[in-house]
Structure formats: structure tokens, C-alpha cells
N, C-alpha and C positions, 0 to 999 in steps of 0.2 A: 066674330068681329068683322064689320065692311072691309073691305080691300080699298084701298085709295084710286081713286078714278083718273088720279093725274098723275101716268108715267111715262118715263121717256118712251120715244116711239122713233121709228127709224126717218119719219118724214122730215125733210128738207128746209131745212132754217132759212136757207135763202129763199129760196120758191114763195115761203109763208111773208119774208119781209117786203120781197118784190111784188108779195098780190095785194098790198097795202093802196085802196085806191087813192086816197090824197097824198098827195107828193110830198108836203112838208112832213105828214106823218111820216110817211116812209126813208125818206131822207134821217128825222128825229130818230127811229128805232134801225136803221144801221148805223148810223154814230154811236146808240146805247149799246148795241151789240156790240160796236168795239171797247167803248168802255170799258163793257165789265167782264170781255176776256182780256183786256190788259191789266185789270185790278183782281180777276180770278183766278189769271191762269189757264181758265180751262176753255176750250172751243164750245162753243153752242148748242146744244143740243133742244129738240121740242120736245118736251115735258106734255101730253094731252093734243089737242089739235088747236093751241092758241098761245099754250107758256112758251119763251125762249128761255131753255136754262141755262146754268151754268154751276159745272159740279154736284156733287149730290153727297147726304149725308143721312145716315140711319137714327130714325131716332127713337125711341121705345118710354111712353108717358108711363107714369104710378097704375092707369088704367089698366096698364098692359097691351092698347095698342100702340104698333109700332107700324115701322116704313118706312121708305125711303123718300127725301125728295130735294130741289136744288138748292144748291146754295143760297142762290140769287136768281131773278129772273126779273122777263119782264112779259107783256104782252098788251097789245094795240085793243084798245077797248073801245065803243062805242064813240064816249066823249072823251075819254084822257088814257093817257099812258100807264098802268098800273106797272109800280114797278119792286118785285115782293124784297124786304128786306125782314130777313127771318128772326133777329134778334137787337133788342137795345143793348147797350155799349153806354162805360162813362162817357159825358159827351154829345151824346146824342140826341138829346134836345137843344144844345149850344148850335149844333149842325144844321139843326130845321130851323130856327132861328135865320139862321144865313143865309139859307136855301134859296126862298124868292117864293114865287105863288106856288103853294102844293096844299093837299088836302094826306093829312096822314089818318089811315084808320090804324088796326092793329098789328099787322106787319104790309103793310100796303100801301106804297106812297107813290098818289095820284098826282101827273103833272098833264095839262093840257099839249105844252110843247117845251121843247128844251131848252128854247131861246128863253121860257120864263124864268128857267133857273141858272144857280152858277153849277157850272158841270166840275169845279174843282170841288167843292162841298158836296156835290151828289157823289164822287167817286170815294169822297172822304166817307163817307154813310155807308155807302158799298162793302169799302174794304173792312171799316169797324164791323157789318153786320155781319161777313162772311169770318170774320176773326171769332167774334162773340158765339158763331154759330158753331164752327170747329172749336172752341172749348167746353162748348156742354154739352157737345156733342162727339167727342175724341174719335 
């Protein structure tokens, strides 16, 4: 089985959000960093040389592969904010509904900037996906 490529590493979360060259971005991904340690709990950590995470949980498919990874995260992507929400929750189309401009694929919900969204319903998305993710994941 592959080994997962994206694990926590000891490199510096802030350094990574500081070397953000446009300012709104960078401003937008330390707001989300506070976010979602006040909706997870957990301090920051970098996941790979690009995820911020937050929390980590083991998870093992019917394949038999398994691994570890965050809760939640985010990371400054080219054009938009990806920002990973690992599991759907009752609800959680009602949420994206309300959200504002985002692109959702399968667990990866891309926002240009944060001003496009309401941050009270992205944190509501947060906390349901980090809930949804610690019960199938115990």
C-alpha cells in the first residue's frame, strides 16, 4: 500500500501564512486559521508543505488502506482558498446554500476570498464536518 504524502511536519504555520504574497489572501487565511482553532480546538499544525491543519484522525477503508489525517484544513491555492471539510453532516447542503460564492467538489470547499462568504455558516460547516468526521472515525 502507498504511504500518504500529506503528513504533519514540524514547519511553521505562521512563516507559511506570512509568505502569502497578496495581502487580502493573507489576511483571509489568518482569520481561517483562527476560525477553525476556535471551532476545533486544536492549534495549527502543516500537514505537507501547503495544508494548515487542524487535529488529525486515523482512518482505515474496507481496502485496508489506512492513515492518518486532519480534521480540517486549509491551504492558499493558486486562484482560491481550498478549504478540506472531510465529511457531509445532516444539513450540509442547507449550509452551502447559505454560504455565498464557493465551488464545492468532494470534500474541498473552494472560496476566492472570505469576504465572499458568511464566516458564521462556513464555521457552521467546520464544526458539522469535524463532528461527522470524529463519529466514523472514533
Amino acid at each position: 500500500m502507498a504511504e500518504n504524502k500529506t503528513k504533519p511536519t514540524e514547519a511553521g504555520v505562521e512563516a507559511y501564512l506570512d509568505a502569502i504574497a497578496d495581502e487580502t489572501r493573507r489576511q483571509d487565511c489568518h482569520e481561517l486559521a483562527r476560525l477553525m482553532t476556535r471551532v476545533s480546538g486544536h492549534q495549527p499544525k502543516m500537514w505537507g508543505p501547503s495544508t494548515v491543519g487542524f487535529g488529525s484522525y486515523h482512518y482505515k477503508y474496507e481496502s485496508g488502506r489506512e492513515g492518518d489525517f486532519c480534521l480540517s484544513g486549509f491551504a492558499s491555492r493558486k486562484r482560491d482558498i481550498s478549504i478540506y471539510l472531510m465529511a457531509y453532516f445532516d444539513g450540509h447542503d442547507k449550509f452551502l446554500e447559505q454560504l455565498g460564492k464557493h465551488k464545492m467538489g468532494k470534500s474541498c470547499l473552494s472560496v476566492r476570498k472570505l469576504s465572499d462568504v458568511r464566516l458564521d455558516v462556513l464555521e457552521q460547516l467546520v464544526a458539522g464536518s469535524i463532528a461527522a468526521t470524529k463519529r466514523r472515525y472514533p
